[in-house]
N, C-alpha and C positions, 0 to 999 in steps of 0.2 A: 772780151772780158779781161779784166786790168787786176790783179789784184793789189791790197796795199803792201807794200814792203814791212813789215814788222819786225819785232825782234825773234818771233817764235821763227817765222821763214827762213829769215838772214841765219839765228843759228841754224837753221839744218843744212844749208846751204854749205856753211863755213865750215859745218862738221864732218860734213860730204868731202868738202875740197881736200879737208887736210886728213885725207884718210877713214875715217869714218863709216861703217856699213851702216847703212839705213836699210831695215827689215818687215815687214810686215809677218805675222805670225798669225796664224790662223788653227782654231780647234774643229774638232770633227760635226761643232753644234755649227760653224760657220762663225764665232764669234771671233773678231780681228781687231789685234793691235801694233802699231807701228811704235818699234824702237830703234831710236841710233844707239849702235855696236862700238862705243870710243876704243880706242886704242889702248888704254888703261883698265882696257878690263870691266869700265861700269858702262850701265844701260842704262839712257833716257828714254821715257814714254813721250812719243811727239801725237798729238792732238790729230785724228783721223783729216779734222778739217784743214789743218796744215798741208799736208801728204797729198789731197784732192788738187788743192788749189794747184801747188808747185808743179803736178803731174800735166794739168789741166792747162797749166802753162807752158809746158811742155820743158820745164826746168828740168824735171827728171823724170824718169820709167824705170819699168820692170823687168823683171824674167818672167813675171805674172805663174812663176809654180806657186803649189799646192804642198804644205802649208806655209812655207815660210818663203814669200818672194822676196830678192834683192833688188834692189835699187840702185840707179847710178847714176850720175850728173853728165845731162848733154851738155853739148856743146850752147846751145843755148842758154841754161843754168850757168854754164862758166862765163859767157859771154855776160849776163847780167851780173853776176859779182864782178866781173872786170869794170863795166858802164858804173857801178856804186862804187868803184875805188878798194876795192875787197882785192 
């Protein structure tokens, strides 16, 4: 499985690199949503199906806790922003 390089991936990607916490948060109903954590203090809503793909890719993973897992960029995730010139 391939996915396509977009703008929505590349930023999280980019967001990741340069510091960035990518979070998933989750309620007691089980309802989940993935935010990156910028450095300035504000929080983007990234699109659940971003966060599958990239994971799926094995660009990045979790700590998989309950409610709010972190995320991190493998080596792999670093390696494909190196191969795109990122």
């Amino acid at each position: 499985m391939s996915i396509s390089w977009d703008k929505a991936h590349r930023r999280v990607l980019l967001a990741m690199c340069g510091a960035a916490l990518l979070k998933s948060h989750r309620d007691l109903d089980g309802n989940k949503v993935y935010k990156l954590h910028l450095l300035d203090g504000r929080e983007e809503v990234v699109a659940w199906k971003v966060v599958e793909e990239l994971t799926a890719q094995g660009f990045i993973d979790s700590n998989k806790k309950f409610p709010a897992a972190t995320y991190w960029l493998t080596d792999r995730g670093k390696a494909a922003l190196m191969q795109r010139g990122h």
